[in-house]
N, C-alpha and C positions, 0 to 999 in steps of 0.2 A: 443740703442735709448736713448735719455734725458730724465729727467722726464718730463724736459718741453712740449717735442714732444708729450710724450706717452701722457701726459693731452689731448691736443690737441686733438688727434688721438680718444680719449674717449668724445669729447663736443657730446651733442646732435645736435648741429646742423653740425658737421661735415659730420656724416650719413646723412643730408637733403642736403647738399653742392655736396656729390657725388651721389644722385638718382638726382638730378635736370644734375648735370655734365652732368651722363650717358643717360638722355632724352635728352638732345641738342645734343650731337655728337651720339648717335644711330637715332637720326631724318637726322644729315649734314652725317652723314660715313656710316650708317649702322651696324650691331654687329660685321662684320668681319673686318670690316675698323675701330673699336673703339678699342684700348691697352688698356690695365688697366694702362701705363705711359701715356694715352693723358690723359684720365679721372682722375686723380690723380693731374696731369699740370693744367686742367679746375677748377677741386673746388677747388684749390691752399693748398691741405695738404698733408701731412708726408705720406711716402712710407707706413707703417706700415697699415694707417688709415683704406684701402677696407679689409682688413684682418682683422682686429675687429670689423667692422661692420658686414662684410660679409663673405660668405667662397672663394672668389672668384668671377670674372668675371660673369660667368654666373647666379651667385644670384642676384648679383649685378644688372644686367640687366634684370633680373626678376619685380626686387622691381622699375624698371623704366617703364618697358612694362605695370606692371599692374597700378600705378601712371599716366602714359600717358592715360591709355585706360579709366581710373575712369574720367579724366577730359574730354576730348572727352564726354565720356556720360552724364559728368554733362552739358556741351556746347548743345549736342545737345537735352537733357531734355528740356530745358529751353524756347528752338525754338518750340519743338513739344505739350511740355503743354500747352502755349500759349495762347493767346486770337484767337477768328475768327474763320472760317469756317477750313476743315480738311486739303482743298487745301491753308490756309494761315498759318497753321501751317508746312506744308510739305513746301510749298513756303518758310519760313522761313529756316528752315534748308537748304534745297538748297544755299540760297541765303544769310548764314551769311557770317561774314568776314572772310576769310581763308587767309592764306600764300600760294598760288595756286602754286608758282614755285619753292619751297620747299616742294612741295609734302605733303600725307596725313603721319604723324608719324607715325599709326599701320598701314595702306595699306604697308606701304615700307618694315616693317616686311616679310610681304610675300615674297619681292623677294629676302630674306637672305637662303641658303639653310640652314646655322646651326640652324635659327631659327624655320624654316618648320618641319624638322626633329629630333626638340627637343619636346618631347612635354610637360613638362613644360614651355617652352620658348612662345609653340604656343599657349598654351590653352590661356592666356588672350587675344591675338588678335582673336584666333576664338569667344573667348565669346563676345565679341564688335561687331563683326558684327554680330552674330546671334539675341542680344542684338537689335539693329539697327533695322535690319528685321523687327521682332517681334513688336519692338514698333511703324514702323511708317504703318505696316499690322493694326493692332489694330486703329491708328490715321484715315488710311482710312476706314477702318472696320466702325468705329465709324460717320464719313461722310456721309457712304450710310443710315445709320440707322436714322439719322438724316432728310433724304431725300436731302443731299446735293450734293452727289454724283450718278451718273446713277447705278441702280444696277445689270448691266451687268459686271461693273469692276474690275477685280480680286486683291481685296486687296493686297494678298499674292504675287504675279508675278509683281506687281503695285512697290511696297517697293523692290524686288531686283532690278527691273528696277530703281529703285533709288539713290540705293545702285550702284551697277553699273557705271552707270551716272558720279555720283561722285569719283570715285576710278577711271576711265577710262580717266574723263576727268582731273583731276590732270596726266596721263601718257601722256594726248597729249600737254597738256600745257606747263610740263615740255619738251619735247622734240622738243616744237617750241622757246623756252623761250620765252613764250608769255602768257597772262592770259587769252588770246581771244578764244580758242579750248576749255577751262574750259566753261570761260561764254556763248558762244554758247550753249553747248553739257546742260546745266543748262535749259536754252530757249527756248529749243528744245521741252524739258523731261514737262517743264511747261506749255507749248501751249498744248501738247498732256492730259494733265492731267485737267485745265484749259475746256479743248470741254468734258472732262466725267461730269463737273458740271451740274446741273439741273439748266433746266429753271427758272430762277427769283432768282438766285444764284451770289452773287457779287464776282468773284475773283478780285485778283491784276490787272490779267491784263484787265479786264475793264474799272478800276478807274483810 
């Protein structure tokens, strides 16, 4: 290798070139469909480069899964902290802007078997959606206490159904290449959530 190369190979921002690399083609391929030569091809550096940052492939896409699953949660922070009642903060997340026929980035984790079966690989996608859960259980939790919500409603079962929803309807969308099975399956989840609000309670779909 040149010294020139090896400089290269050693920028700091080389290491940022290849985790950004291996989140775009682990989102279009998948881990089994991504080479350490596409990802190498994509942040345009020196053969050398994933080997001094990293030990390998599957570091490497470590340092992407959990880069991927951080901003995911900062996205969907941002909907669920939110101004409005609990049902416009959930509404919100439902209904930010997504790339619906490209799939969710960490949902598609799941149907990699190297990554299920690694569990390094899995534990950051498990923490994102346990993450998820948790926070939008507590957002509805917070709703009924308020008196905004009917307190029949199971916070808990309410947030997988959510959860759910979103993961299932990015499968039907992508498999009609359509974004209409998503935003149905969204509309659906929201009418049903929408009639547990309490009398004298403004959701979205009112206004």
């Amino acid at each position: 290798m040149s010294s020139t190369q090896e400089q290269q190979d050693r920028r700091p921002d080389t290491r940022e070139r290849l985790v950004r690399s291996t989140q775009e083609l682990l989102w279009e391929r998948g881990y089994v469909g991504t080479s350490p030569k596409a990802i190498l091809e994509r942040a345009e550096v020196g053969q050398g480069s994933m080997y001094h940052h990293f030990a390998g492939k599957s570091d490497l896409a470590l340092a992407a899964i959990r880069r991927t699953a951080e901003g995911m949660r900062e996205t969907a922070e941002q909907c669920l902290s939110g101004p409005g009642t609990a049902y416009d903060r959930v509404a919100a997340y439902l209904q930010r802007e997504r790339r619906v026929l490209r799939g969710c980035p960490i949902g598609r984790m799941t149907q990699d078997r190297d990554v299920v079966k690694d569990p390094e690989l899995r534990r950051p996608v498990d923490e994102m959606f346990r993450w998820l859960q948790s926070r939008i259980t507590e957002v509805l939790a917070e709703g009924q206490r308020r008196g905004e919500l009917a307190a029949g409603l199971d916070p808990a079962a309410t947030a997988a159904a959510v959860a759910a929803v979103v993961q299932g309807g990015y499968v039907l969308a992508r498999a009609a290449d359509d974004t209409a099975p998503f935003d149905a399956a969204v509309q659906g989840l929201l009418t049903l959530l929408a009639a547990q609000a309490t009398p004298g309670t403004t959701t979205a779909n009112d206004r």
